[in-house]
C-alpha positions in Angstrom: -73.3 -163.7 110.1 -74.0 -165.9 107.6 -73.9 -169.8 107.6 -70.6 -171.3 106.3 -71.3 -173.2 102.6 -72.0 -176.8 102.8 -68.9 -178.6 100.7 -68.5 -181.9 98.9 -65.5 -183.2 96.9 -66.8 -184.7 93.7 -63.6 -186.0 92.4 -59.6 -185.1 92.9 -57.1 -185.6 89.6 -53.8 -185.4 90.2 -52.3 -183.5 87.5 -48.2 -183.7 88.7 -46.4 -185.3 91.3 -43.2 -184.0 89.6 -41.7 -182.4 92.8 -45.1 -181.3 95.4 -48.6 -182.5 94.1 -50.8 -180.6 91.8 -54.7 -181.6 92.0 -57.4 -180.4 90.1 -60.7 -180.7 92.8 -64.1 -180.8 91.5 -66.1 -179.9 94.1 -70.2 -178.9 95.1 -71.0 -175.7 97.1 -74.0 -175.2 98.5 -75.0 -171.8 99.9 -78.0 -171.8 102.3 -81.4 -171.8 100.5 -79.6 -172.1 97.6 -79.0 -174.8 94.8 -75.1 -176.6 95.0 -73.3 -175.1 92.6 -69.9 -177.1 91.0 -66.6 -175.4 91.0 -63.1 -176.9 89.8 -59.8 -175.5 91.0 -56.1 -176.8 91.1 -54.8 -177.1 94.2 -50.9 -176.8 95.0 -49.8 -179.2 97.7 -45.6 -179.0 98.7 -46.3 -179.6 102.7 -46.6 -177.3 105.5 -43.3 -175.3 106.0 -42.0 -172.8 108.7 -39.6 -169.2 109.0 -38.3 -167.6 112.0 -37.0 -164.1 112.1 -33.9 -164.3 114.3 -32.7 -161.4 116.3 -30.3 -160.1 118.7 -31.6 -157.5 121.4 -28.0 -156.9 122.7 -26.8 -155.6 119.1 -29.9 -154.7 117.2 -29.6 -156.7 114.3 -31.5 -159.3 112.2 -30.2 -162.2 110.2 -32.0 -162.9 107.0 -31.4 -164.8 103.7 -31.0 -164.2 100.2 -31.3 -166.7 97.5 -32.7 -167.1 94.0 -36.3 -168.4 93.2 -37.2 -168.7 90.0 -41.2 -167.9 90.3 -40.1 -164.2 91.6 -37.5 -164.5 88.6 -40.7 -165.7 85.7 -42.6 -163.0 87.2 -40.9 -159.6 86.7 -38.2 -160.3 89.4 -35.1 -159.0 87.0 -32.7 -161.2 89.3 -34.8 -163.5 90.8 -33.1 -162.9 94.4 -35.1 -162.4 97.8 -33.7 -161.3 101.0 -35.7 -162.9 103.7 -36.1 -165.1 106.9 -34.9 -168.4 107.2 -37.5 -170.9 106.4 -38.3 -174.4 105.0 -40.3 -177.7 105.2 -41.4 -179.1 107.7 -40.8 -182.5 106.0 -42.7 -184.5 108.8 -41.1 -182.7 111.9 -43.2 -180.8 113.8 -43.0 -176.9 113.3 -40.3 -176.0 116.0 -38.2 -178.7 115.4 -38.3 -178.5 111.7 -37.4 -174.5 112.2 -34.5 -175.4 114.2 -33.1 -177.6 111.9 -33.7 -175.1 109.0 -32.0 -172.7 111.2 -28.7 -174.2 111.2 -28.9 -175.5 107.9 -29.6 -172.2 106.4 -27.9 -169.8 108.6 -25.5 -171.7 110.4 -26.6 -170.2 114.3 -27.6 -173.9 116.0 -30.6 -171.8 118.2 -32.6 -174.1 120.8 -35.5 -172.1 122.0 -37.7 -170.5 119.7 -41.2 -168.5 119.8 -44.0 -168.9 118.0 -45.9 -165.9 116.8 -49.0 -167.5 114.2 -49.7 -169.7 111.4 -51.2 -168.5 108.5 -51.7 -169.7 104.7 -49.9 -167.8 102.1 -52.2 -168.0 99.6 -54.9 -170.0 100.0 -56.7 -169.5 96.6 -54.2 -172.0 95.3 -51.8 -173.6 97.5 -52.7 -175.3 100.5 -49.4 -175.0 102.9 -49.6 -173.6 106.6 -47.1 -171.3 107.2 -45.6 -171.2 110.8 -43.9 -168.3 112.2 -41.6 -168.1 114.6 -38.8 -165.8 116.4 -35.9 -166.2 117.9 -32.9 -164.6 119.6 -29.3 -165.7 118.2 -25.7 -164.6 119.4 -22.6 -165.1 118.8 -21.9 -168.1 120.2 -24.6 -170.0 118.8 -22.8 -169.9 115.1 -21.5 -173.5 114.6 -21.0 -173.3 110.6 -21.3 -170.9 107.7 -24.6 -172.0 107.0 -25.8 -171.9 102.9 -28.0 -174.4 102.8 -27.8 -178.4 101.9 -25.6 -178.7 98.6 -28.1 -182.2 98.4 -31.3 -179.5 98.2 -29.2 -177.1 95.4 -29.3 -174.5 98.2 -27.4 -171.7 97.7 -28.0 -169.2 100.1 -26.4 -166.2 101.7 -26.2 -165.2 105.2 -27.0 -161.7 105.7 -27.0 -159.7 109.7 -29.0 -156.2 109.1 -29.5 -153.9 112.1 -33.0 -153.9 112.6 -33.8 -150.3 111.2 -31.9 -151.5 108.4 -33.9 -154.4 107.6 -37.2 -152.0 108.3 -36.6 -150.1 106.0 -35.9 -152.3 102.8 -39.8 -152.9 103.0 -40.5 -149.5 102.0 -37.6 -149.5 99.9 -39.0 -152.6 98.0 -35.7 -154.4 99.0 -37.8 -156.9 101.1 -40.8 -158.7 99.4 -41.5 -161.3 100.7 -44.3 -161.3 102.7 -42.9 -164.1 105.6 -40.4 -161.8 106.1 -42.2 -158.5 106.3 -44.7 -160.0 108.7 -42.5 -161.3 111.1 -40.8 -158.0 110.2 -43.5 -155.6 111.4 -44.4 -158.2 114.3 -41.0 -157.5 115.6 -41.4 -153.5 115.3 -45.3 -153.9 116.8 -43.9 -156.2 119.6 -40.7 -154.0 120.7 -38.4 -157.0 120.1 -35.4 -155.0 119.0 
């Protein structure tokens, strides 16, 4: 295996702090036995954030989301719409807390035990958010409002409950995108969950 590079930041511009921060890093990489070599990149920073795929054993089904978003839309998205799991920022709470909250915010189930499955980075060539990924069961009696979003964070989302097979599917279908949702998806089919 071979030695990891050695790295230095040269220098960090911020090119817009309009709504997350955009940088553009200069930085020196050094391979071993080999001369540094200087490599410039923008770097995307909007926070670390979190999804959970929320499920009921009992009935089968899945609740997801669907709301617009505009870089799916300026990239060949006709509607701009994606069906997938509830997620959102942690804006300084830690990952199953801020998961919770998003949960009743978005979807309107108030849930108080959650699993975590992994982090991962979305796409770390560019952006540098950790994604955590959680699951959780939901029933009935755990819906406490309509859900939708904040009207103070222009949310406008829908609440959607797919059986499971249902919600599968629309992966293969090209329905479901988003890859959040399709890992926590297929973690859910690997794992037996529903």
């Amino acid at each position: 295996m071979r030695k990891n590079p050695e790295i230095e930041i040269k220098e960090t511009k911020l090119l817009s702090d309009n709504w997350y921060i955009l940088n553009r890093v200069s930085f020196s990489y050094k391979k071993e036995n080999e001369e540094p070599e200087i490599h410039n990149r923008e770097v995307y920073d909007r926070g670390n954030g979190a999804g959970i795929l929320l499920y009921n054993s009992t009935k089968k089904t899945v609740i997801l989301t669907r709301q617009f978003r505009l870089p799916t839309f300026l990239n060949g998205n006709k509607s701009g719409m994606m069906i997938e799991v509830c997620a959102g920022l942690l804006d300084k709470d830690n990952p199953e807390t801020a998961i919770i909250r998003e949960t009743e915010e978005e979807t309107g189930y108030r849930i108080s035990k959650v699993q975590k499955v992994f982090e991962t980075y979305m796409s770390p060539g560019a952006v540098t958010e950790i994604l955590y990924l959680f699951v959780g069961e939901y029933d009935e009696s755990m819906k406490v409002s309509e859900g939708g979003g904040l009207d103070a964070e222009q949310e406008n989302i829908e609440v959607l409950e797919y059986t499971f097979d249902e919600a599968y599917k629309m992966i293969e279908s090209g329905e479901i995108t988003d890859a959040k949702t399709i890992l926590l998806l297929q973690h859910a089919k690997i794992k037996g969950l529903i």
